[in-house]
C-alpha positions as CSV (number, residue, x, y, z in Angstrom):
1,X,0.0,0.0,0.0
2,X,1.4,3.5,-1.1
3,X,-0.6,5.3,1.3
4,X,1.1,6.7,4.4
5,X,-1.9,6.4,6.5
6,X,-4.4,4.5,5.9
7,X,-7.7,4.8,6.9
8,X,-8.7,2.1,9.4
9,X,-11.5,-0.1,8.2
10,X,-13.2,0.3,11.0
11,X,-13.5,4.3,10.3
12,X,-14.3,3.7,6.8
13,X,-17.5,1.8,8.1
14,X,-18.6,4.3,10.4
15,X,-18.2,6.9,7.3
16,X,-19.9,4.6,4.9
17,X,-22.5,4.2,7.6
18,X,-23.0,7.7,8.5
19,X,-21.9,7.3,12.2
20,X,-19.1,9.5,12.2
21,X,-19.5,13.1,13.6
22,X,-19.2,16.3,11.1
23,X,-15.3,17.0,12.5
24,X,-14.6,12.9,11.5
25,X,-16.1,13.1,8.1
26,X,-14.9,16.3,6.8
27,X,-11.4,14.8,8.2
28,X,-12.3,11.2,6.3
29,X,-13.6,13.3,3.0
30,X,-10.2,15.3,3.2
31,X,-8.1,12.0,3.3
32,X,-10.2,10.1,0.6
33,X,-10.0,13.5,-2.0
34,X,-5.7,12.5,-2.1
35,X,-6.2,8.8,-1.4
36,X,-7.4,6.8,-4.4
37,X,-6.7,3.9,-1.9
38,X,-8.5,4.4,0.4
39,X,-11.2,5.0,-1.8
40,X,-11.1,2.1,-3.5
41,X,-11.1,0.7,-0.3
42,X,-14.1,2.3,0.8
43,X,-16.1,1.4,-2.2
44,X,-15.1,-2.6,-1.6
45,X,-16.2,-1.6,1.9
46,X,-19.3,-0.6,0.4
47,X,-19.6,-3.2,-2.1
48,X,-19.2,-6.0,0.9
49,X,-22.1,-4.1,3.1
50,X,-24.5,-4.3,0.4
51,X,-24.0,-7.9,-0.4
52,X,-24.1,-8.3,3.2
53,X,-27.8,-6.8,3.4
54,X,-29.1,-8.8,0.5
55,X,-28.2,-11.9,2.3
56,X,-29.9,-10.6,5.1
57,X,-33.1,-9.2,3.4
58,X,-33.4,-12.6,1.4
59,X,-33.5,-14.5,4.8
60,X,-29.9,-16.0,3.9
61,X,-28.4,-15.1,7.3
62,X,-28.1,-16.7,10.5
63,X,-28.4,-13.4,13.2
64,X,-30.5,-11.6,15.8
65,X,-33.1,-9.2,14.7
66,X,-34.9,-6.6,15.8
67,X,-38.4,-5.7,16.3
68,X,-38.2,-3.1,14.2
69,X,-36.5,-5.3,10.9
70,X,-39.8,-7.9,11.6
71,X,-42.1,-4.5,11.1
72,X,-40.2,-3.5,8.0
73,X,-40.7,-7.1,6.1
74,X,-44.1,-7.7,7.1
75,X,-44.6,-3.6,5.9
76,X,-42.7,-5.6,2.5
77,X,-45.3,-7.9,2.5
78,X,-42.6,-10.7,2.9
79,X,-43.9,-13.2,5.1
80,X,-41.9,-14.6,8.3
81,X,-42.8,-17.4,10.5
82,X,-42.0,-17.3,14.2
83,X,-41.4,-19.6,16.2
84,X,-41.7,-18.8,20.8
85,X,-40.9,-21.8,22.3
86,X,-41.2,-21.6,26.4
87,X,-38.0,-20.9,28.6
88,X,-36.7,-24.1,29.0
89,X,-39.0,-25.7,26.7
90,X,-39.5,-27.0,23.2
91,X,-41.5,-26.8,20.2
92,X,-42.1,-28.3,17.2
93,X,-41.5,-26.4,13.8
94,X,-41.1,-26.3,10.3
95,X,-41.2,-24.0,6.9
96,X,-42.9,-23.6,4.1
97,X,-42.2,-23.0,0.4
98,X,-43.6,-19.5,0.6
99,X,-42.0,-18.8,3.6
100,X,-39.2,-15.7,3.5
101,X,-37.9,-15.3,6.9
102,X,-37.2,-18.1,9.9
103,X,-37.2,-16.3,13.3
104,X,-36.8,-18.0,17.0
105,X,-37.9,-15.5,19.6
106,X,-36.3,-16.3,23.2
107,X,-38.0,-15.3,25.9
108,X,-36.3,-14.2,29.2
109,X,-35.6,-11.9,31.6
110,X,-32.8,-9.8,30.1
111,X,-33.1,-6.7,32.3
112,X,-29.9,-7.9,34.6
113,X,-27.8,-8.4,31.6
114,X,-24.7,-6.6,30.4
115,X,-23.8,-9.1,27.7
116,X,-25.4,-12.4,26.2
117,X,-24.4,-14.6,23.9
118,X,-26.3,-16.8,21.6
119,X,-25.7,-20.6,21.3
120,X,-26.7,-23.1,19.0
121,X,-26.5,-26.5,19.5
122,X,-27.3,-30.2,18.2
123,X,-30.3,-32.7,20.1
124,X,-26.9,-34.0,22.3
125,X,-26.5,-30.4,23.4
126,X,-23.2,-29.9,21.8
127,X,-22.2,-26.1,20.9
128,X,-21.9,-25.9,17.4
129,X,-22.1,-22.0,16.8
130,X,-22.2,-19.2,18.8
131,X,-22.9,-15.6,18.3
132,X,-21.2,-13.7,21.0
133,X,-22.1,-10.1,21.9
134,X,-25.8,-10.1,20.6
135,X,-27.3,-6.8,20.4
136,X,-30.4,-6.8,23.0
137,X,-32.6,-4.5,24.1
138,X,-32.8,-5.2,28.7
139,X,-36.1,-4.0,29.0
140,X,-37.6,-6.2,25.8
141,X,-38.0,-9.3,27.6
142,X,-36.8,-11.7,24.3
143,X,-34.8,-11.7,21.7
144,X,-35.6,-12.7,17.8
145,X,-32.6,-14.5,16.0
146,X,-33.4,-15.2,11.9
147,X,-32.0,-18.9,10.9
148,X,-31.2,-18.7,7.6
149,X,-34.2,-19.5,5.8
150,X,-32.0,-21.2,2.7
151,X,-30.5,-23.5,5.0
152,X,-33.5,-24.3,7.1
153,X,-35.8,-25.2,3.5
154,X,-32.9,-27.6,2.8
155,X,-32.2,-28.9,6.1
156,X,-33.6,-32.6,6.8
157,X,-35.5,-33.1,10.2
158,X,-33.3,-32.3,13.3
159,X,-33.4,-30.9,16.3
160,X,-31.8,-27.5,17.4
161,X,-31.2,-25.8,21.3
162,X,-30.7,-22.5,21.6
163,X,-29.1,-21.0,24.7
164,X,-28.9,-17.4,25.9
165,X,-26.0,-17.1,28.4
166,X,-25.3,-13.5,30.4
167,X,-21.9,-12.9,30.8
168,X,-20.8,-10.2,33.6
169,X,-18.2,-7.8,33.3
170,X,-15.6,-10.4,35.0
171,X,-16.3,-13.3,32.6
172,X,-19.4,-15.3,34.9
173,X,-21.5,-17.1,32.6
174,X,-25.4,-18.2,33.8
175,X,-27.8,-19.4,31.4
176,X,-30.5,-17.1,30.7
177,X,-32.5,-19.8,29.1
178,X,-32.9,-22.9,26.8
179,X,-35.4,-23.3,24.0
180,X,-35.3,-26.8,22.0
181,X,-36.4,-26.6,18.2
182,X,-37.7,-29.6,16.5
183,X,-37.9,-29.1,13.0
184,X,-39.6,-31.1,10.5
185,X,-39.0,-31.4,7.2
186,X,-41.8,-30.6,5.0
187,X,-40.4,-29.7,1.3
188,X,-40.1,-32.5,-1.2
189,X,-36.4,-33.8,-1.9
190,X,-34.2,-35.1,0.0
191,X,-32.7,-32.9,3.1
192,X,-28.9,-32.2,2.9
C-alpha cells in the first residue's frame, strides 16, 4: 500500500454508515480526496455491506433481529414465520415453500444483563455455533434471531437448542434460558 496512512477499516464503516460526527467526516472526506486507496477501499467496503444486506433481506443469514427489521418485512409484504418456544421448553416447527424469513424469539428476563451470547447446539447439546455479543434491548424481555431461511428449506428433520447465556463484566456465565427446536422437514427432496 502506497498510502502513508491508511484509513482504518473500522472508520471507513462508520463513514460509509454515516456514524461518524461532522469534524470525523470532513477529516475522512479530506483524506479520501488525495487517497485513491483508500477510496477504492471504501467502495469494496461498500460493495461487501451491500451484499451483506441482501443476504440478510433474502432470509440467507443466520443473526439476531430486531423488532423493528420484523415490522419492515411484514410492511414488505414478505412473510416470516416465528417460532416462541417456552423458557426451557420446546417446540415443534417447520417452513414452508412460501416462507421468507425463519425467526426464533427467546423469551427471558434480560433486564440484569450486560452481555449475552447466543448458542446453537445439536439434540446431544453440543455447541456448534455461537454468536457472541448479541445486540439486546434489557427491558424487551426476548430476543428474535433469523436462521437462515435457505439452509432451514434444505435442512432434513433435526433438532436444534438454543441458549442465551449473560456474561458479567468479570467473565461469569449463567444461562438465561434454553429453547429446543424440532424441525420437520416438509419440502419435497431429499434434506442435505
Amino acid at each position: 500500500m502506497n498510502c502513508a496512512n491508511p484509513l482504518d477499516a473500522g472508520i471507513l464503516g462508520d463513514y460509509w454508515a454515516g456514524a461518524l460526527s461532522q469534524t470525523e467526516e470532513e477529516t475522512v472526506e479530506e483524506h479520501l480526496l488525495g487517497c485513491d486507496e483508500c477510496g477504492e477501499r471504501l467502495l469494496e467496503l461498500g460493495a461487501l455491506a451491500d451484499s451483506v444486506r441482501k443476504l440478510a433481506r433474502q432470509g440467507s443469514l443466520l443473526m439476531v433481529v430486531s423488532d423493528r427489521f420484523l415490522q419492515r418485512i411484514a410492511a414488505e409484504g414478505l412473510h416470516a414465520r416465528e417460532y416462541t418456544p417456552p423458557r426451557g421448553g420446546n417446540i415443534a416447527c417447520t417452513v414452508t415453500a412460501d416462507d421468507d424469513f425463519l425467526i426464533g424469539r427467546l423469551t427471558a428476563d434480560l433486564s440484569g444483563a450486560k452481555q449475552i451470547d447466543l448458542s446453537l447446539c445439536d439434540e446431544r447439546g453440543i455447541e456448534r455455533l455461537r454468536l457472541t455479543d448479541i445486540p439486546f434491548n434489557p427491558r424487551g424481555g426476548s430476543v428474535a434471531f433469523q436462521q437462515s431461511i435457505t439452509y432451514a428449506k434444505a435442512a432434513p428433520s433435526e433438532t436444534m437448542i438454543a441458549r442465551l447465556i449473560a456474561r458479567d463484566d468479570g467473565g461469569a456465565r449463567s444461562m438465561l434460558g434454553e429453547y429446543t427446536f424440532h424441525h420437520t422437514r416438509t419440502l419435497p427432496g431429499p434434506g442435505t
